[in-house]
C-alpha positions as CSV (number, residue, x, y, z in Angstrom):
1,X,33.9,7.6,-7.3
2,X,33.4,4.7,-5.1
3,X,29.8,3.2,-5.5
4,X,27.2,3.8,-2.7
5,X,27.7,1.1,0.3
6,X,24.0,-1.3,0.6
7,X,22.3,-0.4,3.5
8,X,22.2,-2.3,6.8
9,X,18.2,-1.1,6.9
10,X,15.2,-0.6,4.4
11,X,16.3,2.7,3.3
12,X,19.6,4.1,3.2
13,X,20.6,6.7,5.4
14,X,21.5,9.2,2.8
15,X,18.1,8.3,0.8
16,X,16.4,9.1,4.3
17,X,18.0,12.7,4.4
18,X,17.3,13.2,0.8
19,X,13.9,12.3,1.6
20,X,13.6,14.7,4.6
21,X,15.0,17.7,2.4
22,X,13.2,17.0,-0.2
23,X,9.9,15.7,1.1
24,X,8.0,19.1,2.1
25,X,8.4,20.3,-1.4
26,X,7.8,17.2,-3.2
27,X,4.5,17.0,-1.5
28,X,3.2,20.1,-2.0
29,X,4.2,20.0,-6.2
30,X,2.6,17.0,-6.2
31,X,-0.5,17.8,-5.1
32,X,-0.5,20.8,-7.6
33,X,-0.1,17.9,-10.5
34,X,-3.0,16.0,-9.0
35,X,-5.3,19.0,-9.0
36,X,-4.3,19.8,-12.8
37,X,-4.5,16.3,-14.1
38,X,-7.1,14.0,-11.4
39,X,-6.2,10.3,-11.4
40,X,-9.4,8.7,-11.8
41,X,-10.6,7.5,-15.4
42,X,-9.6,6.2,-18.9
43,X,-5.9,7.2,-19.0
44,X,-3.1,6.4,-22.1
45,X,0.3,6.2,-21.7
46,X,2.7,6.5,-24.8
47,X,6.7,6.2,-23.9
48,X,7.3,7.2,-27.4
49,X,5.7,10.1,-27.8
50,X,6.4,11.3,-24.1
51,X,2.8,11.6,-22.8
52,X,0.4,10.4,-20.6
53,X,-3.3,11.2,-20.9
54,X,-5.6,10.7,-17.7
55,X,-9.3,12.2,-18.6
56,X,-9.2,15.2,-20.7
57,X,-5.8,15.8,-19.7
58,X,-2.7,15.2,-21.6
59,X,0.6,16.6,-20.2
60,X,4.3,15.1,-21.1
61,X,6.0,12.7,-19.3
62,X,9.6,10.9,-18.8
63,X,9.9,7.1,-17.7
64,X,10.9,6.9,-14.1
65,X,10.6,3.0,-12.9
66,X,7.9,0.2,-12.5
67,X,6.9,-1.8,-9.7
68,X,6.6,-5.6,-10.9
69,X,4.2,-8.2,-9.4
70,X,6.9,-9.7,-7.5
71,X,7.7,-6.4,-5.2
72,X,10.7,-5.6,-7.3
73,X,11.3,-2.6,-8.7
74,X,12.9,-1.1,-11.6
75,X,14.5,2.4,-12.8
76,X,13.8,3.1,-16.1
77,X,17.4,3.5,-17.3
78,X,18.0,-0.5,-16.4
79,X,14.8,-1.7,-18.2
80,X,16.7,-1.9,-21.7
81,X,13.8,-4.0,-23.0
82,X,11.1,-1.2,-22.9
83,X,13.3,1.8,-22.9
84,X,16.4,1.4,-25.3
85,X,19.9,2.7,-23.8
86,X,20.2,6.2,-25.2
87,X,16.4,7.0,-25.6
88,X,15.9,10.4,-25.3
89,X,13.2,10.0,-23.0
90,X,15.8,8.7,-20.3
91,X,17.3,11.8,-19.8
92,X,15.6,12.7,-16.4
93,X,16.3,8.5,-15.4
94,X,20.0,9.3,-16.1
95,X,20.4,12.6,-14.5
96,X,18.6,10.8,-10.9
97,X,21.7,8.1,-11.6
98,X,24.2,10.6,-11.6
99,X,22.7,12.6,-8.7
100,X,22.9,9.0,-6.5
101,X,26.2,8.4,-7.9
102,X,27.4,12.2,-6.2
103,X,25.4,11.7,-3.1
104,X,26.0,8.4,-2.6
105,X,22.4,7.4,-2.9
106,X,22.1,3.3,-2.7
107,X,18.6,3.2,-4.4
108,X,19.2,5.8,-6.9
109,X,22.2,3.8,-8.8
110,X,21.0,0.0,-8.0
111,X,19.5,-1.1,-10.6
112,X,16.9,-3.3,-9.4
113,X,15.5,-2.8,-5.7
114,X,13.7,-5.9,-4.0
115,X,11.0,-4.1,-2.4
116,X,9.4,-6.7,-1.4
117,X,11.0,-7.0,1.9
118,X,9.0,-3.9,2.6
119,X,6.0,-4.0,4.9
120,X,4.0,-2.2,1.9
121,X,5.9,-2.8,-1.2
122,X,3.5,0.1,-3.2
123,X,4.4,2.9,-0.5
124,X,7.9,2.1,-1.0
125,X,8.1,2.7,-4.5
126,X,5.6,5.9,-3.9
127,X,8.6,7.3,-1.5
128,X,11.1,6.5,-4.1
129,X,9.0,8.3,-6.7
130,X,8.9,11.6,-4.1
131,X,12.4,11.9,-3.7
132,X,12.9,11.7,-7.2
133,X,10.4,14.3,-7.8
134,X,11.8,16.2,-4.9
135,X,15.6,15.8,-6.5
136,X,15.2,16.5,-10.1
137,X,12.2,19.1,-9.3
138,X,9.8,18.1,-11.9
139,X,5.7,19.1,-11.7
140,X,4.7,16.0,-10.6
141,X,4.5,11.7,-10.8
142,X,2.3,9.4,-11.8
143,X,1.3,5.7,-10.7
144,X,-0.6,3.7,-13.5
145,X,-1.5,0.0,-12.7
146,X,-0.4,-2.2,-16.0
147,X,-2.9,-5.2,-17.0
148,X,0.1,-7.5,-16.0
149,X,-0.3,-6.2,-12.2
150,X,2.6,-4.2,-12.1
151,X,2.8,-0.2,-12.0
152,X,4.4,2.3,-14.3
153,X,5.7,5.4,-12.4
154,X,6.1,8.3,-15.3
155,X,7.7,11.9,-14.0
156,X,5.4,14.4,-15.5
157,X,7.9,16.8,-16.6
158,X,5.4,19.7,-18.4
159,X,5.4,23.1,-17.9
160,X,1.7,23.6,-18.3
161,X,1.4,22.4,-14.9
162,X,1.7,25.1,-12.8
163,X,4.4,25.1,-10.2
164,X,3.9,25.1,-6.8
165,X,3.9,28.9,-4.8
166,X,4.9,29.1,-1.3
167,X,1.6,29.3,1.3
168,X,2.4,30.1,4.9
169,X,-1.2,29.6,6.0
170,X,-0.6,25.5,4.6
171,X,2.4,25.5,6.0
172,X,2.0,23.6,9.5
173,X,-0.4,20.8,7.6
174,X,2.3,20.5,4.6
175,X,5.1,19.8,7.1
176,X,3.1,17.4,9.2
177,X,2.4,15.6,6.2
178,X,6.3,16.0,4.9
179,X,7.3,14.7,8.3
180,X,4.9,11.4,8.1
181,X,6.9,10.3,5.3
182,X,10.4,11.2,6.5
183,X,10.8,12.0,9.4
184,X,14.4,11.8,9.7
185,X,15.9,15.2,10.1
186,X,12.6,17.8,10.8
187,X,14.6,20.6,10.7
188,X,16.7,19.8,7.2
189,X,12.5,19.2,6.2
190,X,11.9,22.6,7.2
191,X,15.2,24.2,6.1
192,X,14.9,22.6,2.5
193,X,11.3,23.5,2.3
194,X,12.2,26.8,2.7
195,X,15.5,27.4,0.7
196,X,13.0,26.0,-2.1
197,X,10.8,28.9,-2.1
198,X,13.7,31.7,-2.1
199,X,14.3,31.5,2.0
200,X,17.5,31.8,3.5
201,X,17.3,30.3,6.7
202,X,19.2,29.8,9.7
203,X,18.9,27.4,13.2
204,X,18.9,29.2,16.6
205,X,21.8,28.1,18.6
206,X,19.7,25.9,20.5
207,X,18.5,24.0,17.8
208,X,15.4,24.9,18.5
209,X,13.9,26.8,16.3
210,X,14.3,27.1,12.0
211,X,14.0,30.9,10.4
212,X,13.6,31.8,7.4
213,X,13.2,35.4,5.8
214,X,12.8,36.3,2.0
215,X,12.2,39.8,0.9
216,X,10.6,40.9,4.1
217,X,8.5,38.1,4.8
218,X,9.9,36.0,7.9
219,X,8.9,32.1,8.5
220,X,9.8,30.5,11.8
221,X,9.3,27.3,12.7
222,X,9.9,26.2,16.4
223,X,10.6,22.6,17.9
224,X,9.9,20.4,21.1
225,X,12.8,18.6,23.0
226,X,11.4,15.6,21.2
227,X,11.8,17.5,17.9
228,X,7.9,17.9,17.1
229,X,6.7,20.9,16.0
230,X,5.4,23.1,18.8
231,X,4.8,26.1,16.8
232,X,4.7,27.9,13.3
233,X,4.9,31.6,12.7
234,X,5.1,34.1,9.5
235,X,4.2,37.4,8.5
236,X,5.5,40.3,6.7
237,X,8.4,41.7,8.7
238,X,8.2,45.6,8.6
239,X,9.4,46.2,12.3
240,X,9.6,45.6,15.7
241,X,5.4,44.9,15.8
242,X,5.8,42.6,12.7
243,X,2.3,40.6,11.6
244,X,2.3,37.1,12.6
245,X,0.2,34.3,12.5
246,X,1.0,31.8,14.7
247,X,-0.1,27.8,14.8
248,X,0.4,25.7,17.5
């Protein structure tokens, strides 16, 4: 398989759309790891025995990348000096490789990504770390400054913390926050937030509006001709006087 092309831009185009059908999801999860394990506090980190402590609260966690002083950052898998080729604790490093070697995702198989071309270094590697959550659909990520300046980014990978459920009364505040952060395709941020919780959707032939409907329970989500959001509706479906509640 040919190797990703570099992109003209920033960000790639196909990181972009992994981002947008990713980013809704990856959001939410994460904020479910934040409530279950606060940042804030003494915290340990142990790439050995695969966990990271922050308080009272230890969960497990896989090596993802680090962000070094210099605005560069680094995937796990290509930092043979800390993490060993064929460590165990790559596995979930390897397997985000493989998935930007199928998709033809630039970041995902370079090893090293000057992100210091970025207006906001930090906030680059934070997208990098959603997507990558988003992709490999793990409970959560962590950010842990180093005493040499640079940050640790660990994919908490534990199934003590609890997994995100679908919540249709979050649901226009979730995907104005998804769309913040990638906005490249807001109905492939709606569709993928959906198909993630059970939904199968489908676009209106004008493109729009997004449904979805899972056991009885219909989502729709309709657009402006500038492709904002002008409204969100769901409610249980049970006939032609369904239940809705609608945000504009």
């Amino acid at each position: 398989m040919p190797m990703p092309v570099q992109p003209d831009d920033r960000f790639s185009r196909m990181f972009e759309q992994a981002g947008a059908h990713y980013a809704a999801g990856a959001v939410e999860q994460l904020g479910v790891y934040e409530r279950h394990q606060p940042v804030g506090g003494a915290w340990a980190l142990d790439y050995e025995a695969g966990t990271l402590r922050i308080g009272e609260v230890t969960v497990h966690q896989s090596p993802l990348g680090s962000l070094g002083n210099d605005g560069s950052w680094l995937w796990a898998w290509a930092n043979e000096r800390t993490h060993p080729p064929g460590s165990s604790r790559l596995t979930l490093a390897e397997w985000l490789r493989d998935f930007g070697e199928r998709n033809q995702i630039y970041e995902f198989v370079t090893p090293r990504l000057e992100l210091a071309e970025f207006p906001e270094p930090e906030r680059a590697a934070w997208r990098l770390a959603l997507v990558s959550l988003g992709a490999l659909g793990t409970r959560g990520f962590a950010s842990l400054p180093l005493e040499s300046g640079a940050r640790a980014f660990v994919l908490v990978d534990d199934a003590g913390v609890p997994a995100a459920g679908f919540d249709g009364g979050a649901l226009t505040g979730l995907l104005d926050r998804a769309l913040n952060l990638f906005p490249y395709d807001p109905r492939l941020t709606v569709a993928g937030y959906l198909r993630r919780h059970g939904f199968e959707t489908r676009e209106s032939a004008d493109g729009r509006q997004v449904q979805g409907e899972r056991d009885g329970y219909a989502v729709a989500v309709r657009f402006t001709e500038d492709d904002l959001i002008a409204a969100v509706s769901h409610g249980a479906r049970t006939g032609p006087q369904s239940a809705r509640t609608v945000s504009e």
